[in-house]
C-alpha positions in Angstrom: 86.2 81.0 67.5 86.7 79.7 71.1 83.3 78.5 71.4 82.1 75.3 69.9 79.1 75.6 67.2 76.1 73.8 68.6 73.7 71.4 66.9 70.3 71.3 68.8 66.8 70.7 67.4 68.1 70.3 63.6 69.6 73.4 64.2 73.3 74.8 64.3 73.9 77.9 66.7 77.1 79.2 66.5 78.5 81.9 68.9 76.9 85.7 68.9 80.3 87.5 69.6 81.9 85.1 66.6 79.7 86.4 64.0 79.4 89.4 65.3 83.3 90.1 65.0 83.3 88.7 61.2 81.4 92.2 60.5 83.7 94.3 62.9 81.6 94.6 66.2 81.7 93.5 69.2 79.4 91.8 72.2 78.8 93.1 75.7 76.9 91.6 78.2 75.5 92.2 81.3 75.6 88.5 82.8 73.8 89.5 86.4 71.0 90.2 84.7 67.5 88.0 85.9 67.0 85.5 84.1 69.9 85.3 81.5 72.0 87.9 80.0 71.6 91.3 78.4 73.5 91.1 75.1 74.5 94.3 73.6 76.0 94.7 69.7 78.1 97.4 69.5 79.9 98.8 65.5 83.1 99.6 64.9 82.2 102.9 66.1 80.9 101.9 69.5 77.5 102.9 68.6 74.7 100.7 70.0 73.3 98.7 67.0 71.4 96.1 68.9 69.9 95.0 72.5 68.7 91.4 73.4 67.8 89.0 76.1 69.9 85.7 76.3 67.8 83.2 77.2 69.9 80.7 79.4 66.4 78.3 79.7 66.0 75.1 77.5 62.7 72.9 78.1 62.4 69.8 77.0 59.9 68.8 74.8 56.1 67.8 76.0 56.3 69.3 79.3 54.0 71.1 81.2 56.5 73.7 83.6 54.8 75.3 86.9 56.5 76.7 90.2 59.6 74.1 90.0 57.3 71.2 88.4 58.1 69.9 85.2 55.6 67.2 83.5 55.6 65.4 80.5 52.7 65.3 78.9 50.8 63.1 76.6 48.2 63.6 73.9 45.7 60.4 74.7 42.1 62.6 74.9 38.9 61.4 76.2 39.6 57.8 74.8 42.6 57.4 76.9 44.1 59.7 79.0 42.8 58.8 82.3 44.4 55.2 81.5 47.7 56.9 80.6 47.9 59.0 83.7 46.8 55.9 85.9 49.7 53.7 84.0 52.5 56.7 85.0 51.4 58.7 88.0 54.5 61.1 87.2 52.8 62.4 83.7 50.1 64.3 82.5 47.4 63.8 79.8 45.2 65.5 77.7 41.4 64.9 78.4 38.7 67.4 77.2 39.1 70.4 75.0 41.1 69.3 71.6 42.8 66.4 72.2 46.2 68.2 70.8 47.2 70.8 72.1 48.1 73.6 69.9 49.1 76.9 71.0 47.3 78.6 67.5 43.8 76.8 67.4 41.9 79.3 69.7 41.0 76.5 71.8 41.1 74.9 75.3 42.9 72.0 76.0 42.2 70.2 79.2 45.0 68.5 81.1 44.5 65.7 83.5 47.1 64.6 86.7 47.6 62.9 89.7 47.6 65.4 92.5 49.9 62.9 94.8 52.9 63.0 91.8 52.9 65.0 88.6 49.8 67.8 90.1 51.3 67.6 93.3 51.2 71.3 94.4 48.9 72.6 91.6 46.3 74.1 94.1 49.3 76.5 95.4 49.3 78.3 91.9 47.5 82.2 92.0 46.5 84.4 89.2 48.8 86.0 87.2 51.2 82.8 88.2 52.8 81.4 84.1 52.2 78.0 83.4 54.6 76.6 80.3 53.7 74.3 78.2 56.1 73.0 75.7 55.7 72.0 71.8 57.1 68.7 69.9 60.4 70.9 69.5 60.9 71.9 73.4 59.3 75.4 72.6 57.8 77.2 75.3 54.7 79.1 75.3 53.1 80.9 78.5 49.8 81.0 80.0 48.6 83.2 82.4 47.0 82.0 85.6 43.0 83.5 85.2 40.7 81.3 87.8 41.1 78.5 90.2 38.5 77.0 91.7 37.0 73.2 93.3 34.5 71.6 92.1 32.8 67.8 92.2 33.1 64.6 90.3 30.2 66.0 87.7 31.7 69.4 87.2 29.7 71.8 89.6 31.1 74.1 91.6 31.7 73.4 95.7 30.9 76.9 96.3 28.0 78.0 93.8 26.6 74.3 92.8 27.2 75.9 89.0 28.2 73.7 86.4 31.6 74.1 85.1 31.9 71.1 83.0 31.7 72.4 79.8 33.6 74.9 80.7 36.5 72.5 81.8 36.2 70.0 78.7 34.9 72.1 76.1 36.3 74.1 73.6 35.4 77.1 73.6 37.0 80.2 75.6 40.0 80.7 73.3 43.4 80.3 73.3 43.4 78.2 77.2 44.7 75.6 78.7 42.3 74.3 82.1 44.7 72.1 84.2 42.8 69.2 86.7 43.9 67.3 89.7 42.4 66.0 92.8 41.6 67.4 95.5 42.0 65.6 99.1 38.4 65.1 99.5 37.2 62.3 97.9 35.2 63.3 94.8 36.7 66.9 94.5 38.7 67.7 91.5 41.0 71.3 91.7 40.8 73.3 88.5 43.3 75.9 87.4 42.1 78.0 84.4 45.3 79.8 82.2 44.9 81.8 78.9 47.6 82.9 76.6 
């Protein structure tokens, strides 16, 4: 084996073409591929047995990943996220929705930043743009950019005076996460609505 086994997360990975060999195969890759590396397992016969993705990415844990961001986030809820945030401008906090975010409960989690350090450039996010958020582990899940919209200090909309709060903090909606900065008007808040 001319590749070091690696120990990361309580686990031990050990090189694909190594154990792959053991059982009289061998790996091809395709290494311009986007993104990582097209991994092919081929039998002693040089049949095709099996096709993958090599992922090259590793996240740390906590973060929230857009555009080239990455954020480290915080679980502190109504009772004390906004102090959290205001304590380290560079994280993010949970706010409304479930306090902990799960990427399982069916549920929206509301994240809170500064929009001069870690929300900086939030606004420029579209739909269809992936937001990541990371687990206790450093595993990603992504969320698809849905809605985006301003609205004022109470919840309601700049454009239609309708009220978004509850849409913002609450729960309901499914599997969500609603992202919130500031806007530069005083009093404005941008909101960024993604869904699994």
């Amino acid at each position: 084996m001319n590749t070091k086994a690696v120990i990361f997360n309580n686990r031990t990975y050990v090189p694909l073409s190594f154990v792959s060999q053991i059982f009289g195969m061998q790996v091809n890759w395709n290494k311009n591929y986007l993104g990582g590396a097209d991994i092919y397992i081929v039998d002693m016969y040089q049949q095709q047995v099996s096709r993958g993705t090599e992922r090259t990415e590793i996240l740390k844990p906590n973060h929230i990943y857009f555009g080239s961001k990455e954020i480290r986030y915080y679980e502190g809820g109504q009772s004390q996220g906004q102090s959290i945030i205001d304590r380290s401008p560079s994280v993010a906090s949970t706010w409304g929705g479930t306090k902990f975010w799960s990427p399982y409960d069916n549920q929206n989690t509301h994240f809170i930043a500064h929009s001069h350090s870690a929300f900086n450039g939030l606004w420029n996010l579209v739909s269809g743009d992936t937001v990541k958020v990371t687990d206790s582990s450093g595993k990603s899940y992504s969320y698809r950019v849905v809605d985006k919209y301003i609205v004022d200090e109470f919840g309601r909309s700049i454009s239609t005076n309708i009220s978004y709060y509850d849409r913002i903090t609450g729960l309901a909606g499914g599997e969500r996460i609603t992202l919130q900065t500031c806007h530069t008007i005083e009093g404005q808040n941008w909101i960024i609505e993604a869904v699994r």
